[in-house]
LOFITI-914750 format. One line per 3 residues: for each residue x, y, z of C-alpha. Coordinates in steps of 0.5 Angstrom, whole numbers. Example, Ala and Ser with C-alpha at 12.3 -4.5 7.8 and 13.67 -1.06 7.14 Angstrom:
BEGIN
25,-9,16 ~ 27,-2,14
REM end
This chain:
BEGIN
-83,189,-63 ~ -88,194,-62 ~ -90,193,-69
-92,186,-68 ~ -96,187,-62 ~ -100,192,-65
-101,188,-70 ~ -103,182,-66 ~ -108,186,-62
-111,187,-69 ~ -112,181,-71 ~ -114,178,-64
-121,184,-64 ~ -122,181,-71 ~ -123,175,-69
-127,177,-64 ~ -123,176,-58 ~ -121,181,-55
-126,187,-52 ~ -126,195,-53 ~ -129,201,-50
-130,207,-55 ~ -131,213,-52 ~ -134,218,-57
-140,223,-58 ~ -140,221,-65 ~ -144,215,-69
-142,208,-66 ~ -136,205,-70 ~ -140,199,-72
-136,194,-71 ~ -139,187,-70 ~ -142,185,-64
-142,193,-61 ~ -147,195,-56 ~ -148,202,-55
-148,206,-48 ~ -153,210,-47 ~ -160,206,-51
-162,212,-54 ~ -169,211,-50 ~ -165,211,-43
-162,217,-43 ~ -154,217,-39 ~ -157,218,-32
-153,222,-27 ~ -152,221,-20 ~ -156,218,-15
-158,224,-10 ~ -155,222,-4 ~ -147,223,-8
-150,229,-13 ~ -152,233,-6 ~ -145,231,-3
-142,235,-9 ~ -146,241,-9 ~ -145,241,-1
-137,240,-3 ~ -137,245,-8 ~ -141,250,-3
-138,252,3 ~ -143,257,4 ~ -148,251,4
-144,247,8 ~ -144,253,13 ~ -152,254,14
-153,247,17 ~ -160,244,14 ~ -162,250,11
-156,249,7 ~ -157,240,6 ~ -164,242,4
-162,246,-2 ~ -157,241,-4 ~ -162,235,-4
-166,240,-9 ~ -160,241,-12 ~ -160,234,-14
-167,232,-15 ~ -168,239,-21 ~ -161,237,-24
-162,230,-24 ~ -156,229,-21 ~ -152,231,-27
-145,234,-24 ~ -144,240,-28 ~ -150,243,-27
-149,241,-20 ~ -143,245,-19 ~ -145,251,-24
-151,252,-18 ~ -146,251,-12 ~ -142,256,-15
-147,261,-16 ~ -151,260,-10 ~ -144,262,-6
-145,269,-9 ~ -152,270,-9 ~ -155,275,-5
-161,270,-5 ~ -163,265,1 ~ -164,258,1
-171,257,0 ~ -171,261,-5 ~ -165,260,-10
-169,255,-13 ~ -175,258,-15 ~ -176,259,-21
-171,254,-24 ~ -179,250,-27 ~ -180,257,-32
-173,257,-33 ~ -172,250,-35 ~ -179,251,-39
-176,256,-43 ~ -169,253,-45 ~ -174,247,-48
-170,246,-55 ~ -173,238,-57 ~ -165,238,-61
-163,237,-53 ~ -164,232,-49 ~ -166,234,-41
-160,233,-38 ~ -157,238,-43 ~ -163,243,-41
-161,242,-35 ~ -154,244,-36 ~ -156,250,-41
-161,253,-36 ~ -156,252,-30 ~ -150,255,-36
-155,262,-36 ~ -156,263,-29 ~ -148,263,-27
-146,267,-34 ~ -152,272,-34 ~ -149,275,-27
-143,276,-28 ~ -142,283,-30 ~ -141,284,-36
-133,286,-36 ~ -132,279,-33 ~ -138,276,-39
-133,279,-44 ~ -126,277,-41 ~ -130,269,-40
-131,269,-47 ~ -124,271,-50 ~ -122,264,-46
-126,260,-50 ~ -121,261,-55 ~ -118,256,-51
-119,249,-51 ~ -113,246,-47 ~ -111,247,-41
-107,254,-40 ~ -103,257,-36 ~ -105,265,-33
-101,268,-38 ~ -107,266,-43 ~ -112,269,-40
-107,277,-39 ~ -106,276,-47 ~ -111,274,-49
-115,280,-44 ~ -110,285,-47 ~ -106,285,-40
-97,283,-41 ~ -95,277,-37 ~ -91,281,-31
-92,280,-24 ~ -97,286,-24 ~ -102,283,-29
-101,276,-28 ~ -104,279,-21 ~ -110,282,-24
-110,277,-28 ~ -111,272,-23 ~ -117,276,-19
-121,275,-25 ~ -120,267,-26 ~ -120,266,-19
-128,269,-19 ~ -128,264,-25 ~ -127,258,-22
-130,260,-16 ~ -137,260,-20 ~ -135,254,-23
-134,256,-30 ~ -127,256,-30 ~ -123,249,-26
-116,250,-23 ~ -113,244,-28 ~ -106,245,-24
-103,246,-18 ~ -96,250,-17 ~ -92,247,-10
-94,253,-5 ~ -102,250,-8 ~ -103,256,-12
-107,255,-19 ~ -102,253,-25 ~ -105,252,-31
-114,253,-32 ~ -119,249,-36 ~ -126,249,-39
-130,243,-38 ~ -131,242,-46 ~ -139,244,-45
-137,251,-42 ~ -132,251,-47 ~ -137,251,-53
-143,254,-50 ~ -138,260,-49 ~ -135,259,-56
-142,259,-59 ~ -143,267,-55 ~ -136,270,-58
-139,276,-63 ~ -136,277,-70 ~ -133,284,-67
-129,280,-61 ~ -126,274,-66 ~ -121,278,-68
-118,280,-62 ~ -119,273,-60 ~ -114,271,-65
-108,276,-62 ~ -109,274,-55 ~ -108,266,-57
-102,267,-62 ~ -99,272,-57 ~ -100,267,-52
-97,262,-57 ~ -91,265,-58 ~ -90,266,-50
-91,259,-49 ~ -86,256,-54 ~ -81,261,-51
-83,257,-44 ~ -83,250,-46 ~ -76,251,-51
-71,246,-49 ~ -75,244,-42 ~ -80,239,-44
-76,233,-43 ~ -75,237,-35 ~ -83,237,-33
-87,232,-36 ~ -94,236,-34 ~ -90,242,-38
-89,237,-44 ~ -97,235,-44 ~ -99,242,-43
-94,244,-49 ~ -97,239,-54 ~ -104,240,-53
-103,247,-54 ~ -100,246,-61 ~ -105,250,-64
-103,256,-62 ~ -96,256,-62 ~ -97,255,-70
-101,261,-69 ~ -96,265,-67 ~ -91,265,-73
-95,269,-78 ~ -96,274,-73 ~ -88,276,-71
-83,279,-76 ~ -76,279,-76 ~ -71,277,-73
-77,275,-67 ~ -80,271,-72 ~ -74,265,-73
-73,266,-67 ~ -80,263,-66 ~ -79,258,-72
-73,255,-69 ~ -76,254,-63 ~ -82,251,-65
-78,247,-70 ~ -74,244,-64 ~ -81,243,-60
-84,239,-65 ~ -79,235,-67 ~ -78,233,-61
-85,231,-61 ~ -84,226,-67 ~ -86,231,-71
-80,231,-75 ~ -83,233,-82 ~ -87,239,-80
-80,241,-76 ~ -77,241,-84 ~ -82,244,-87
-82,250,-83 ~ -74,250,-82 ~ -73,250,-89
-79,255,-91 ~ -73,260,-87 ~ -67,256,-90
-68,254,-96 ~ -63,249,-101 ~ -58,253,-104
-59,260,-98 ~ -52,263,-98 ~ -48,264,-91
-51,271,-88 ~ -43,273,-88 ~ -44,280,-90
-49,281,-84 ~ -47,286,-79 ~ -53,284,-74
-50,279,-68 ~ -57,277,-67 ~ -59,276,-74
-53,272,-75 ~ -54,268,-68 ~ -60,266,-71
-59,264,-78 ~ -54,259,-74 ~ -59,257,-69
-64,254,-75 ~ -58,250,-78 ~ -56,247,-73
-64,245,-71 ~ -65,243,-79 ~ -59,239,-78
-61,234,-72 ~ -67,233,-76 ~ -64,231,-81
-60,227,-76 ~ -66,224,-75 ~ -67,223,-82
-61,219,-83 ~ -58,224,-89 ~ -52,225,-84
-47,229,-91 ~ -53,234,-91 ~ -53,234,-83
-46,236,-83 ~ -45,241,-88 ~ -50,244,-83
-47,244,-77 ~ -40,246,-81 ~ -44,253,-84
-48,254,-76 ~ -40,254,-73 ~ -38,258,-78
-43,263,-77 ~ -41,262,-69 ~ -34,264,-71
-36,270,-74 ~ -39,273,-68 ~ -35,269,-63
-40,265,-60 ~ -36,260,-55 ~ -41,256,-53
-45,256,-60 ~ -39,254,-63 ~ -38,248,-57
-45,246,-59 ~ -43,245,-67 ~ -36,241,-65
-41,237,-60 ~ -46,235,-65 ~ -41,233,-71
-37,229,-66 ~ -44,225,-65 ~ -45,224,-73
-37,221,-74 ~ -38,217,-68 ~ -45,215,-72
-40,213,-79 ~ -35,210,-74 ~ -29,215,-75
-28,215,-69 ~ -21,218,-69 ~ -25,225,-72
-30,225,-67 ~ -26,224,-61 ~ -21,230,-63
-28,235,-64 ~ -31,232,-57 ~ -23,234,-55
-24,241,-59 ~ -32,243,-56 ~ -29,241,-48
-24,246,-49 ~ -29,252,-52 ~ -33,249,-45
-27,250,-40 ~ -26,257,-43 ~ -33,259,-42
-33,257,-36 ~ -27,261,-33 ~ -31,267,-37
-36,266,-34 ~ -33,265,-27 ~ -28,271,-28
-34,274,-29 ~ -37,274,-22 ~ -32,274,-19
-31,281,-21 ~ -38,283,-20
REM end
């Protein structure tokens, strides 16, 4: 059904009867009938000096606190930044930590603005770069270099990016420091809270995509190397946070995509039996993004046709692991509808459950494969292994009961 919609809808623009809006930096799509915004003559104004005064008041408590000292400034605000809100907002969140007054803060913003002239930026983005400076040249140079490493970042991220990447781990400790820096960030607006957590303290951050890459274009040669760890070691962390909980948390599940990258990333960068752990979960991630073949292409870069049993393998979780994967290369040949080569996989990962008497390993397998017989209708076969995985699953939950019990 879906296809036939789309295929409607297509044939409606062609006929000319429908109207879209394309939002792009790049050249216009050059459709029949299109009409760009802005003209290239009447650049994209911002806004009217009454609302861009509100929103430097909004981001300025200390504006807000002096009265009409502080409406004053925000009017000039409005008029030298012709309303454009990043630059806006750049200000305020300067202005709240400078030691200047009012009346001078603005001062020497016309040199300021005539030293960024650049004839390949428009005015607004002068304006943007001239209020870029301020805020970024008086950070110390400590926080400079820490907001640089973030610009590896271009989707939203949780605080742990931000300690991996600034060579801190990701316990409480350093989260908490981690934490004090990106505070003074989005406090000077270079940083935005993309996400709150329920007791209203920031969850995820973001950059604004200009602030993103006028930081991009700063990063030294020497400092990209290190950029690169932190954002795989943040791949890695993440895929381990978004592992089996996408389908739980809609905003996790966004997050998660959108970090893609990094999660690719972090594969080179493990080794070991780290390493496919790493692998079967960002196989179960992507495909359960639809990606199904490059889940394939990275399951069968571990296991390929014809890999013996590892029965001579005397690590457990080495062994849990090469059980783990097949059991992920079957579901996505399920979803490939080669349902022989599935079960042969799910035969081999409960094999390897055996060899290390993992119960609930072993109930998963039954669980799968009941799932593929009720698919080819035997269902006499499938009933009797769903019968077998509720047992393993009752015995489990008596070990597990017995266990506390005793503790």
């Amino acid at each position: 059904m879906q296809a036939i919609a789309i295929h409607q809808l297509v044939a409606q623009v062609a006929r000319g009867g429908a109207s879209l809006l394309l939002t792009s930096r790049q050249q216009p799509a050059k459709l029949a009938g299109e009409r760009v915004f802005p003209r290239a003559d009447h650049p994209l104004p911002g806004l009217d000096p009454d609302p861009a005064a509100a929103l430097f008041l909004h981001h300025s408590p200390r504006a807000q606190d002096e009265g009409d000292a502080g409406r004053a400034l925000a009017r000039q605000v409005a008029e030298v930044t012709e309303g454009h809100p990043l630059a806006i907002a750049l200000l305020a969140g300067e202005y709240d930590l400078s030691p200047v007054s009012a009346t001078d803060f603005l001062a020497g913003w016309a040199d300021e603005l005539a030293h960024a002239q650049d004839y390949g930026l428009a005015e607004h983005h002068r304006t943007f770069r001239v209020a870029f400076e301020r805020s970024y040249n008086r950070l110390a140079p400590a926080l400079q270099t820490r907001l640089r490493a973030l610009a590896r970042f271009p989707f939203p991220f949780f605080a742990q990016a931000a300690a991996l990447a600034w060579g801190l781990g990701t316990e409480d400790d350093d989260l908490a420091a981690a934490r004090e820096d990106l505070h003074q960030l989005t406090h000077r607006s270079l940083l935005e809270v993309e996400a709150y957590y329920d007791d209203h303290t920031p969850a995820t951050y973001r950059f604004q995509p200009a602030l993103q890459q006028a930081l991009a274009r700063r990063v030294p040669d020497a400092e990209r190397a290190a950029l690169e760890a932190g954002f795989a070691a943040y791949g890695a962390w993440l895929a381990r946070r978004g592992y089996g909980d996408i389908h739980k948390d809609v905003s996790l599940a966004r997050l998660v995509r959108l970090s893609m990258d990094a999660l690719d990333a972090a594969t080179a960068t493990l080794e070991g039996v780290e390493q496919l752990w790493h692998i079967r979960r960002l196989a179960w991630l992507k495909n359960a993004y639809g990606r199904t073949g490059e889940a394939y292409a990275l399951l069968e870069s571990v296991l390929p046709p014809g890999q013996p049993l590892p029965g001579a393998e005397t690590d457990p979780e080495a062994v849990r692991v090469a059980s783990s994967l097949r059991y992920e290369m079957a579901s996505v040949y399920v979803t490939r509808g080669d349902l022989e080569r599935a079960l042969a996989l799910y035969q081999e990962s409960l094999q390897l459950d055996e060899q290390i008497g993992d119960i609930q390993g072993k109930a998963a397998s039954l669980h799968e494969m009941a799932r593929v017989y009720v698919t080819r209708g035997d269902l006499e076969r499938a009933l009797a292994l769903y019968q077998e995985s509720l047992q393993l699953n009752i015995r489990l939950d008596q070990h597990i009961n017995n266990y506390i019990t005793r503790d």
